[in-house]
MOPAC internal coordinates of N, CA, C and O (Angstrom, degrees):
PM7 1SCF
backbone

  N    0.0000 0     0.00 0     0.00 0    0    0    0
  C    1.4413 1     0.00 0     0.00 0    1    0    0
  C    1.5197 1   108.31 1     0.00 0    2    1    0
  O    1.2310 1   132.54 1   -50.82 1    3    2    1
  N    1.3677 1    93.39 1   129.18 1    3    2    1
  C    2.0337 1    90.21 1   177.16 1    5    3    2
  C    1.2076 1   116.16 1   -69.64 1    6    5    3
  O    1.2310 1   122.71 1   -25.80 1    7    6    5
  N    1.4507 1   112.42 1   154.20 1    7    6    5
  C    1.5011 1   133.76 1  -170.49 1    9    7    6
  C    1.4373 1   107.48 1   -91.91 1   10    9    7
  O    1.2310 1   112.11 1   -70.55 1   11   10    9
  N    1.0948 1   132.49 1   109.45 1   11   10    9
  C    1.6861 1   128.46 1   169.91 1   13   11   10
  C    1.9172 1   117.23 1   -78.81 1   14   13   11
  O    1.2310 1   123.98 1   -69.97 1   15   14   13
  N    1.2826 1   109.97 1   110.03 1   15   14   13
  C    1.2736 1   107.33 1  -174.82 1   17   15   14
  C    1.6101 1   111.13 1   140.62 1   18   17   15
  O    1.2310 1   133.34 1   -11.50 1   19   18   17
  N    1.3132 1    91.82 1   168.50 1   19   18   17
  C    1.6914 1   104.44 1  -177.45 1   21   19   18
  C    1.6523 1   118.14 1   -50.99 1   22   21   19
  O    1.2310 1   106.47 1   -55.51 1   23   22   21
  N    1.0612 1   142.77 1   124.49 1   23   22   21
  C    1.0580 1   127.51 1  -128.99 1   25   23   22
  C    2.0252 1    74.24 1  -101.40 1   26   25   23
  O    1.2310 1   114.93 1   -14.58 1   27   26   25
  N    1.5127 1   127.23 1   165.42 1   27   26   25
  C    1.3245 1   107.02 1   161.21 1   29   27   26
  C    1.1454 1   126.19 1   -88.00 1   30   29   27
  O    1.2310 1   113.39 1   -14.57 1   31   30   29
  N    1.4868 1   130.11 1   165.43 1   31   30   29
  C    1.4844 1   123.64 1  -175.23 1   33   31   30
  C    1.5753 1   113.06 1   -78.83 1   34   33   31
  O    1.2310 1   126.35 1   156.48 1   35   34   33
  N    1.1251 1   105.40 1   -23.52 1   35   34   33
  C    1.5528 1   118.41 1  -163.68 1   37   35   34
  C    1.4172 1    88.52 1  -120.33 1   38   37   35
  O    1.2310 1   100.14 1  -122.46 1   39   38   37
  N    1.3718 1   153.55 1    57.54 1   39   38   37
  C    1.0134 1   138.33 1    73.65 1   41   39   38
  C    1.8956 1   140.97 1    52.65 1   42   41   39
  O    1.2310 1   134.72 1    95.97 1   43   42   41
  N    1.3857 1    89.13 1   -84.03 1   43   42   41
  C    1.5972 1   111.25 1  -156.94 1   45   43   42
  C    1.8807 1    82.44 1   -88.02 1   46   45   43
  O    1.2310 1   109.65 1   164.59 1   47   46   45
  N    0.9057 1   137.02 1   -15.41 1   47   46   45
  C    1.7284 1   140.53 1  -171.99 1   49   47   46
  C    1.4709 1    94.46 1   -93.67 1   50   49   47
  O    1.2310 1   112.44 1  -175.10 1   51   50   49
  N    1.2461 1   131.88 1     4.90 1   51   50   49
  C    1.9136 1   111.17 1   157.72 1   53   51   50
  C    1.1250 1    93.24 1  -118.14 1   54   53   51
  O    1.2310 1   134.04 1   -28.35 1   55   54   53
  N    1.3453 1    90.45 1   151.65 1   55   54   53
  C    1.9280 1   107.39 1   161.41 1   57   55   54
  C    1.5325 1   108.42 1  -123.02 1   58   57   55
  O    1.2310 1   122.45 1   -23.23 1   59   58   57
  N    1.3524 1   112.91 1   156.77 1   59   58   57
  C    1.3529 1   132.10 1   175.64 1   61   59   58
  C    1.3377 1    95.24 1   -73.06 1   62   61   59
  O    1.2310 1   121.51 1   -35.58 1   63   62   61
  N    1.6502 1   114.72 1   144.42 1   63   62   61
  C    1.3245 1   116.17 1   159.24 1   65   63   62
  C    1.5475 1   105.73 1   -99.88 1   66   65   63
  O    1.2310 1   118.58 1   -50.08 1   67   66   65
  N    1.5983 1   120.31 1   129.92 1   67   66   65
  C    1.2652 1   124.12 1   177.97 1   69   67   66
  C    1.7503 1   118.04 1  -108.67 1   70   69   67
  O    1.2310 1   120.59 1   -36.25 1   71   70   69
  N    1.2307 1   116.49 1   143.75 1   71   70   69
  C    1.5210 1   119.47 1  -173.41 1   73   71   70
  C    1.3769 1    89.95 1  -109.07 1   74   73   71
  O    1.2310 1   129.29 1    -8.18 1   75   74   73
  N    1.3286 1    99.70 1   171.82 1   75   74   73
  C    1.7649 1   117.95 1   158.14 1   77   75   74
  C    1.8267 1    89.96 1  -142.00 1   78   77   75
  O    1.2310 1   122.05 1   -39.26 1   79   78   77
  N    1.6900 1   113.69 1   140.74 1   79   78   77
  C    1.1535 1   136.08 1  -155.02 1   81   79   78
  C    1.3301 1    93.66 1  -134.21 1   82   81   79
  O    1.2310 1   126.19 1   -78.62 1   83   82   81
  N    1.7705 1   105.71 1   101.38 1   83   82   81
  C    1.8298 1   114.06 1  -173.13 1   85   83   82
  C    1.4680 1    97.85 1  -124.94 1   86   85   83
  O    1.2310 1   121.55 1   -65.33 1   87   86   85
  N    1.4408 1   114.63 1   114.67 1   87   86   85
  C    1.5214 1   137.40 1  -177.46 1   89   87   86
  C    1.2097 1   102.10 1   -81.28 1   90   89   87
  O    1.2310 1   106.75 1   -37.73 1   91   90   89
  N    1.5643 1   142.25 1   142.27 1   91   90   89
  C    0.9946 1   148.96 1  -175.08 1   93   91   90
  C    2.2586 1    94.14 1  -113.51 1   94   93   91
  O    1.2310 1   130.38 1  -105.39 1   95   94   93
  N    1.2908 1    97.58 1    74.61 1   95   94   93
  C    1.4817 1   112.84 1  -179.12 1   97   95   94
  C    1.4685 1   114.53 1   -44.23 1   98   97   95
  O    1.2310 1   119.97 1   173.03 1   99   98   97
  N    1.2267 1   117.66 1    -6.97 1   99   98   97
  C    1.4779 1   100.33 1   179.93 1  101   99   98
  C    1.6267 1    97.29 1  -108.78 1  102  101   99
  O    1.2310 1   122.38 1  -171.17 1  103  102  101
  N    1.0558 1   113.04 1     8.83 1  103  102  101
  C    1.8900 1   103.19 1  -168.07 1  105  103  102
  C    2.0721 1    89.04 1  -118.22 1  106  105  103
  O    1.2310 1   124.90 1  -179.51 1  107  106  105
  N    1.0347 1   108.19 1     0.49 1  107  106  105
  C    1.8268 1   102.85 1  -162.90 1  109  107  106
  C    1.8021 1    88.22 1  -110.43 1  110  109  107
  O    1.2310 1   125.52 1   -50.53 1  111  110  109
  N    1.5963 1   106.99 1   129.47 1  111  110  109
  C    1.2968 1   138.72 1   140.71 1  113  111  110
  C    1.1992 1   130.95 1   -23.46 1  114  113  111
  O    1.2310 1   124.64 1   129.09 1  115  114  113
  N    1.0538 1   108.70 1   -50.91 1  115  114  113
  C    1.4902 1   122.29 1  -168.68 1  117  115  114
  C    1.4396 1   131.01 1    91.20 1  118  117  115
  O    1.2310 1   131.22 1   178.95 1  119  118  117
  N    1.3394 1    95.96 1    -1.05 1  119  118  117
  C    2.2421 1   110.79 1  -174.45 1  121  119  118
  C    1.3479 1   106.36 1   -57.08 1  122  121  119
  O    1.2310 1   121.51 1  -174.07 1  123  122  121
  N    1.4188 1   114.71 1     5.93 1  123  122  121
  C    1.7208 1   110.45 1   158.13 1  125  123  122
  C    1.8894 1   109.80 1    57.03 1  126  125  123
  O    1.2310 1   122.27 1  -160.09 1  127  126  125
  N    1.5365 1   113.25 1    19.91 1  127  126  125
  C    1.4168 1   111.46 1  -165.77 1  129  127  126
  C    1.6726 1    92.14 1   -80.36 1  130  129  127
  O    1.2310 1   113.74 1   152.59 1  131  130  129
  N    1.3101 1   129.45 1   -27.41 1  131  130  129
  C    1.0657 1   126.36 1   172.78 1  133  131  130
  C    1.7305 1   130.78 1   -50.84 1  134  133  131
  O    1.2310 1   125.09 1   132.80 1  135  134  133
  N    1.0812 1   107.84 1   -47.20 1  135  134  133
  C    0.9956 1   134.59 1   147.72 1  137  135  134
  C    1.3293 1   131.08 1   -40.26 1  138  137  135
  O    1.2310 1   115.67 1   116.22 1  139  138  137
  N    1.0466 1   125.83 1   -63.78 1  139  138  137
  C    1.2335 1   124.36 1   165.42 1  141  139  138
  C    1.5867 1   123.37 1   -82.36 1  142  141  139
  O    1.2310 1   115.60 1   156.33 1  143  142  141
  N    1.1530 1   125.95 1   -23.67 1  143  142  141
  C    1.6205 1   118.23 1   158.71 1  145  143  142
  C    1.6682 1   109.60 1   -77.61 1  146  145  143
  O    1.2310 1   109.18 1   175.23 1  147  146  145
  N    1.4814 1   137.87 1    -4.77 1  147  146  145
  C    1.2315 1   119.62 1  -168.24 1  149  147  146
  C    1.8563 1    98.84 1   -74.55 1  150  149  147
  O    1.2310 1   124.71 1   -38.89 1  151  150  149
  N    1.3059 1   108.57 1   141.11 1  151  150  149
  C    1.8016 1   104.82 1  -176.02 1  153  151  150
  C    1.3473 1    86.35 1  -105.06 1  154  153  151
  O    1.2310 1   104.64 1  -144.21 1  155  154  153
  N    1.0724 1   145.98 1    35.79 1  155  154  153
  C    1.8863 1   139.00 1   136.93 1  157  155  154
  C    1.2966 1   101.86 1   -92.36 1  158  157  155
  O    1.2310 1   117.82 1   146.10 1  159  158  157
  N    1.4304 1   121.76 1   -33.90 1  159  158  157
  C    2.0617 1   110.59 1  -154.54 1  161  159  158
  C    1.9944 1   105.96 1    73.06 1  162  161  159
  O    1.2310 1   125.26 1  -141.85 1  163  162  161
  N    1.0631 1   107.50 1    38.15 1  163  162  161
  C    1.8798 1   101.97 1  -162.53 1  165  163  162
  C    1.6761 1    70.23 1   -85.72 1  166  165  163
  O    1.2310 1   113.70 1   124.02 1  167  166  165
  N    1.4861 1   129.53 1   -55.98 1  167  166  165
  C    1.7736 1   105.77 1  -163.21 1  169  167  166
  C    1.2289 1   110.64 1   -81.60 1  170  169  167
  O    1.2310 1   127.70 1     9.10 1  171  170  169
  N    1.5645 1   102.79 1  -170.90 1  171  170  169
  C    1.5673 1   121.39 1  -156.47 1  173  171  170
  C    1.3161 1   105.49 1  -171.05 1  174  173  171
  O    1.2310 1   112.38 1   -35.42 1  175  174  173
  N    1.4135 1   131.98 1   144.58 1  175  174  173
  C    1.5557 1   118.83 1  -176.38 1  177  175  174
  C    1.8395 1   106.99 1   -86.31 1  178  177  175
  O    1.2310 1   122.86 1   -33.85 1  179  178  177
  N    1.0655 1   112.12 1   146.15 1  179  178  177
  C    1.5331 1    96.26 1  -172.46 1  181  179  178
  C    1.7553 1   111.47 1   -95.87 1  182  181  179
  O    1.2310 1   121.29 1     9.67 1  183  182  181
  N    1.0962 1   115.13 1  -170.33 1  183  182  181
  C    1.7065 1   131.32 1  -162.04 1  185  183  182
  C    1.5703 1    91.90 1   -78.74 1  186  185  183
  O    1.2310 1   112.39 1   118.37 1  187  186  185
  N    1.3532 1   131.97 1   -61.63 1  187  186  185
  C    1.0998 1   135.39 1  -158.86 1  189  187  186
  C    1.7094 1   119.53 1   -66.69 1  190  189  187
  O    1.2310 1   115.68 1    14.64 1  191  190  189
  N    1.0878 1   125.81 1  -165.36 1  191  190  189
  C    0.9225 1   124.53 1   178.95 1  193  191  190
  C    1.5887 1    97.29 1  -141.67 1  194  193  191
  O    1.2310 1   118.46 1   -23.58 1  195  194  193
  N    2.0981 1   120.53 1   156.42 1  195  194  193
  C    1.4566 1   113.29 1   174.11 1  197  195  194
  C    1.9301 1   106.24 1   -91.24 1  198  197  195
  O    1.2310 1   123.35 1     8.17 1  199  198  197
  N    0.8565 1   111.19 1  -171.83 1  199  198  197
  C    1.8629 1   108.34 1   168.44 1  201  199  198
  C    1.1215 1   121.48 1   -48.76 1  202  201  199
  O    1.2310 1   121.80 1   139.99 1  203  202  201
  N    1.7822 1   114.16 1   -40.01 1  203  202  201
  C    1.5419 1   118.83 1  -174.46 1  205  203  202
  C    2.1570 1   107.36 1   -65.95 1  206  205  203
  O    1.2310 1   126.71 1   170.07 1  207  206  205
  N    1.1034 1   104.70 1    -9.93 1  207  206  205
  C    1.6621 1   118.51 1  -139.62 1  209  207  206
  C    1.3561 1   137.28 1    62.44 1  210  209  207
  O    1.2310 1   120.86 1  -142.82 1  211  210  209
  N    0.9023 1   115.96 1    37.18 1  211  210  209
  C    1.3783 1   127.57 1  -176.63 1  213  211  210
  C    1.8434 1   119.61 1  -103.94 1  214  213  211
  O    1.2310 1   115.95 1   -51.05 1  215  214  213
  N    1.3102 1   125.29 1   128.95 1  215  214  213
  C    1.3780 1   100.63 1  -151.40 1  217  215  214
  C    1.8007 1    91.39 1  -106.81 1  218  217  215
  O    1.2310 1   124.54 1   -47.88 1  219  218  217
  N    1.5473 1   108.90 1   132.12 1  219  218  217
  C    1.4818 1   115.65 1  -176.45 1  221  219  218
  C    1.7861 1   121.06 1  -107.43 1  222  221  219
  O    1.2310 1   128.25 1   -26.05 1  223  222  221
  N    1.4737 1   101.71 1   153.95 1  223  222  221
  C    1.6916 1   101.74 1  -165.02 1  225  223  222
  C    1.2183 1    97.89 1   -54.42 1  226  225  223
  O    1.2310 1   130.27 1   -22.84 1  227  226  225
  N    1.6509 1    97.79 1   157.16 1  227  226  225
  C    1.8779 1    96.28 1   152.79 1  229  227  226
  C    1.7736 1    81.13 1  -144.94 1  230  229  227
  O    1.2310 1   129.86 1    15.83 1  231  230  229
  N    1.3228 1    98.60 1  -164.17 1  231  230  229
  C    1.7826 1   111.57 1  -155.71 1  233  231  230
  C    1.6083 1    91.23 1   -93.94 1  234  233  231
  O    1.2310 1   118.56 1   -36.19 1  235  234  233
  N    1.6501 1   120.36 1   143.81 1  235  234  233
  C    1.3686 1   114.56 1   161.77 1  237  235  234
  C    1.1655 1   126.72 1   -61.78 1  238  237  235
  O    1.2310 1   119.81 1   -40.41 1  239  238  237
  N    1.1792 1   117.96 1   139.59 1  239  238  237
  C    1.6540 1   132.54 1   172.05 1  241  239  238
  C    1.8688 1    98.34 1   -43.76 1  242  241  239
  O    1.2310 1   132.38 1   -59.31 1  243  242  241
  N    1.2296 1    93.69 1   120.69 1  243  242  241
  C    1.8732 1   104.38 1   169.56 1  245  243  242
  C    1.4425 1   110.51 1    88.54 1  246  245  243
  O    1.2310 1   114.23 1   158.24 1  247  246  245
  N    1.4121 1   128.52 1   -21.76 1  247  246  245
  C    1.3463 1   133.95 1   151.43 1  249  247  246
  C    1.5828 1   138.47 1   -80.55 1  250  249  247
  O    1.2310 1   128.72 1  -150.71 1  251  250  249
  N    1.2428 1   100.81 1    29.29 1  251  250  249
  C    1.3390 1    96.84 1   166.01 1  253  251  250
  C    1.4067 1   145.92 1   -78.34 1  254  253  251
  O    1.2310 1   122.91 1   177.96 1  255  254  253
  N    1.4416 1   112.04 1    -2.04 1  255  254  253
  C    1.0114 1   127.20 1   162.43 1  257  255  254
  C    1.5553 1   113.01 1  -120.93 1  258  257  255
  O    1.2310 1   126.54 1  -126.59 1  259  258  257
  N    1.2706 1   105.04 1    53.41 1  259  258  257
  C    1.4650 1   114.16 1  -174.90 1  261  259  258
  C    1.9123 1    86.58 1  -120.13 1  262  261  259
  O    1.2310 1   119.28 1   159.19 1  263  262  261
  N    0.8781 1   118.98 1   -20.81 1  263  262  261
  C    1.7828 1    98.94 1  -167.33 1  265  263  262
  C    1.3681 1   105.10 1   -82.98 1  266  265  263
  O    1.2310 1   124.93 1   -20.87 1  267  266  265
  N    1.5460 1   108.13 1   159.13 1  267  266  265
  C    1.5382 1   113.41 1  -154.36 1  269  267  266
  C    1.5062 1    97.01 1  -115.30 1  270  269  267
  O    1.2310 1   120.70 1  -168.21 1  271  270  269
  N    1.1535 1   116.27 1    11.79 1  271  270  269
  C    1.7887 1   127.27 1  -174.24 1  273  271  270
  C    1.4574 1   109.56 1    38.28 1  274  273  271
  O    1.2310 1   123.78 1  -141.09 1  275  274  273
  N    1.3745 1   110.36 1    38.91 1  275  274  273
  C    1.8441 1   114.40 1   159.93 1  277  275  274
  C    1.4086 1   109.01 1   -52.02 1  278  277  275
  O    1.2310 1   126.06 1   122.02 1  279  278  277
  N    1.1582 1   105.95 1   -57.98 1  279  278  277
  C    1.3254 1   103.14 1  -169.07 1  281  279  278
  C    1.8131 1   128.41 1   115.33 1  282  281  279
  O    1.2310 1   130.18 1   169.21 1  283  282  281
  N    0.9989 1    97.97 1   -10.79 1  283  282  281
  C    1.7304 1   125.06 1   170.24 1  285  283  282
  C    1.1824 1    98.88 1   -35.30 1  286  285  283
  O    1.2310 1   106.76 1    94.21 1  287  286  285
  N    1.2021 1   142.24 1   -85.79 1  287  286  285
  C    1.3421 1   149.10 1  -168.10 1  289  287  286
  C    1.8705 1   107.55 1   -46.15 1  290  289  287
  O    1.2310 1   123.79 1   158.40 1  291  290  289
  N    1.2090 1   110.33 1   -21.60 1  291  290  289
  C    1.4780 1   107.30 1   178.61 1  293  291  290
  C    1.7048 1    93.97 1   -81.88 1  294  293  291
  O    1.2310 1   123.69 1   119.50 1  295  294  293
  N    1.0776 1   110.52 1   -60.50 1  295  294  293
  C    1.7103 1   113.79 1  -160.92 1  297  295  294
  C    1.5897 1   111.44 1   -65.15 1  298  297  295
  O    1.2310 1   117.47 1   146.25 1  299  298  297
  N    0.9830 1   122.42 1   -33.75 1  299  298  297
  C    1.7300 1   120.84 1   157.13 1  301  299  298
  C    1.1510 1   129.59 1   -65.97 1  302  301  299
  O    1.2310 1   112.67 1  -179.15 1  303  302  301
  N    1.2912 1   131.45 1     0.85 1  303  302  301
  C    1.5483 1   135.68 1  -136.80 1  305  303  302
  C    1.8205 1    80.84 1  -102.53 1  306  305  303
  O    1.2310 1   104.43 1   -33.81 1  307  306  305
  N    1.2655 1   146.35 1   146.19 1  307  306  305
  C    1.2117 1   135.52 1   137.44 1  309  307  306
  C    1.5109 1   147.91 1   -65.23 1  310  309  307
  O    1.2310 1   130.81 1   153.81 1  311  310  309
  N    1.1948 1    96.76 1   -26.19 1  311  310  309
  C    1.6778 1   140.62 1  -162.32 1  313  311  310
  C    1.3958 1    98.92 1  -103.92 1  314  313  311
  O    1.2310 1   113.35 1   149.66 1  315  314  313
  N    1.8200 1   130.18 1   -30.34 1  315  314  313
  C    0.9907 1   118.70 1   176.23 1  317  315  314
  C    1.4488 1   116.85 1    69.12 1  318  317  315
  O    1.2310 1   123.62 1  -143.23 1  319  318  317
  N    1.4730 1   110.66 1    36.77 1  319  318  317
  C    1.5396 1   114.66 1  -153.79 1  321  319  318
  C    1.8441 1    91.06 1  -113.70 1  322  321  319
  O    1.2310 1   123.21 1   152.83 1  323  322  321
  N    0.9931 1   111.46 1   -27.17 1  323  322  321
  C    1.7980 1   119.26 1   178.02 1  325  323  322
  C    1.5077 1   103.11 1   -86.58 1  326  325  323
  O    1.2310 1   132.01 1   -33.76 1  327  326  325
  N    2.1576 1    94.41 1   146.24 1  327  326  325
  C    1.4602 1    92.46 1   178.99 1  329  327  326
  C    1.5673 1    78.27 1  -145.81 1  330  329  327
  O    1.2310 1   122.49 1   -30.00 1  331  330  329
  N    1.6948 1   112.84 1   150.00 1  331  330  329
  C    1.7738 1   100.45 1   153.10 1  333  331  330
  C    1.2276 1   125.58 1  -124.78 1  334  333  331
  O    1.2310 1   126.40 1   -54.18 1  335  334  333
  N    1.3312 1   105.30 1   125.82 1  335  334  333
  C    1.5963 1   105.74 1  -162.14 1  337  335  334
  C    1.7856 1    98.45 1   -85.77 1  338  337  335
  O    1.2310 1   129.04 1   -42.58 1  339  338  337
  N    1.2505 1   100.19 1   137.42 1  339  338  337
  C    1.5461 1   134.22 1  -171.36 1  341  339  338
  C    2.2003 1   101.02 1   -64.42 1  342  341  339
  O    1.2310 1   131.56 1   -87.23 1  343  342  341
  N    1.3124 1    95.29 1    92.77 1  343  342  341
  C    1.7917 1    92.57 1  -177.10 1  345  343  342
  C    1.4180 1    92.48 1   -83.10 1  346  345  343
  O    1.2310 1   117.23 1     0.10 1  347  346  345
  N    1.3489 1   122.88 1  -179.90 1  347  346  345
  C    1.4262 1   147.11 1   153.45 1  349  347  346
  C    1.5597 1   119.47 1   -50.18 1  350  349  347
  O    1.2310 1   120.80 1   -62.93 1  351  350  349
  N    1.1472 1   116.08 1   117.07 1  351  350  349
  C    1.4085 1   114.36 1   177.19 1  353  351  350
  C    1.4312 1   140.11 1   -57.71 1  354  353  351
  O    1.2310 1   100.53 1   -52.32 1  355  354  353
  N    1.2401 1   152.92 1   127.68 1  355  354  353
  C    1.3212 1   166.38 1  -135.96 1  357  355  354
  C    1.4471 1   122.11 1  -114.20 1  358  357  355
  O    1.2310 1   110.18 1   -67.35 1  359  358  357
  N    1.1935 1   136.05 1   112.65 1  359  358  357
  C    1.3823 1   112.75 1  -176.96 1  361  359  358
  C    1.5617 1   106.44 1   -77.72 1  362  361  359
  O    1.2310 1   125.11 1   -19.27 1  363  362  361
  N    1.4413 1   107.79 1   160.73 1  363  362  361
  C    1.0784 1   109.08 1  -161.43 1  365  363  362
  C    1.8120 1   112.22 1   -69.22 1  366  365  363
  O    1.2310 1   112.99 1   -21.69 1  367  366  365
  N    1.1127 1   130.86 1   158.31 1  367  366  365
  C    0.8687 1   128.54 1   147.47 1  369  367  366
  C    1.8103 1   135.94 1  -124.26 1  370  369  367
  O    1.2310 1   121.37 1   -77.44 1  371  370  369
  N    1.9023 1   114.98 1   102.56 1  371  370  369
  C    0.8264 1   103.64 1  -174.80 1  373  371  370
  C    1.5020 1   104.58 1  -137.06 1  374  373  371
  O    1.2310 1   122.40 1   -13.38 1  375  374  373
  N    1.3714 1   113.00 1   166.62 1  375  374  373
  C    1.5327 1   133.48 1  -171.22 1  377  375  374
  C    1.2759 1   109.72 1   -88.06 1  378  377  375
  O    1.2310 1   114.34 1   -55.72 1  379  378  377
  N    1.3867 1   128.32 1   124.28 1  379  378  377
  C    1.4077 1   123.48 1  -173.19 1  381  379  378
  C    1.7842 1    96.03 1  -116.50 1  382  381  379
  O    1.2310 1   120.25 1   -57.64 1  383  382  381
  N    1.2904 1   117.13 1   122.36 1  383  382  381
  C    1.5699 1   115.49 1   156.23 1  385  383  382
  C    1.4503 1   108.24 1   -60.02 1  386  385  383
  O    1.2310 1   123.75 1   -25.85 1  387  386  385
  N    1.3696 1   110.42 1   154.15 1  387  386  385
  C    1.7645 1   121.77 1  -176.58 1  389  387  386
  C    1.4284 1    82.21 1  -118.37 1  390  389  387
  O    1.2310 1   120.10 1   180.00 1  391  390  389

């Protein structure tokens, strides 16, 4: 989504902090709380099912470098079955309208 405004000069000097969000599928419920507290939308419940039958998040197709490694998805989890491991940071990339 475009940005309205002065674009900054310094810019290219932040980076995004990025997570990767790895569910341990046989220990997770499925109460989807992950999911619904993440403020990106990066999860999604997946096709499969774990042993218990219960079907657990995994990351959307094309968003994987969309998570902001808050950490939300760890602190709601009940089961304690979500972790996000800390990737390398990204400079940002955004669109400024002129």
């Amino acid at each position: 989504m475009p940005i309205r405004g002065r674009r900054p000069l310094n810019l290219s000097r932040f980076l995004k902090p990025v997570g990767r969000p790895a569910v341990n599928i046989n220990v997770c419920k499925g109460c989807g709380f992950c999911i619904e507290f993440c403020p990106v939308g990066v999860l999604e419940f997946s096709d499969g099912v774990n042993v218990w039958g219960y079907q657990y998040p995994v990351v959307r197709r094309g968003m994987e470098y969309s998570c902001v490694n808050c950490g939300m998805c760890e602190r709601v989890c009940p089961e304690l079955a979500i972790e996000v491991v800390e990737e390398p940071s990204i400079p940002y990339e955004v669109r400024w309208v002129e």
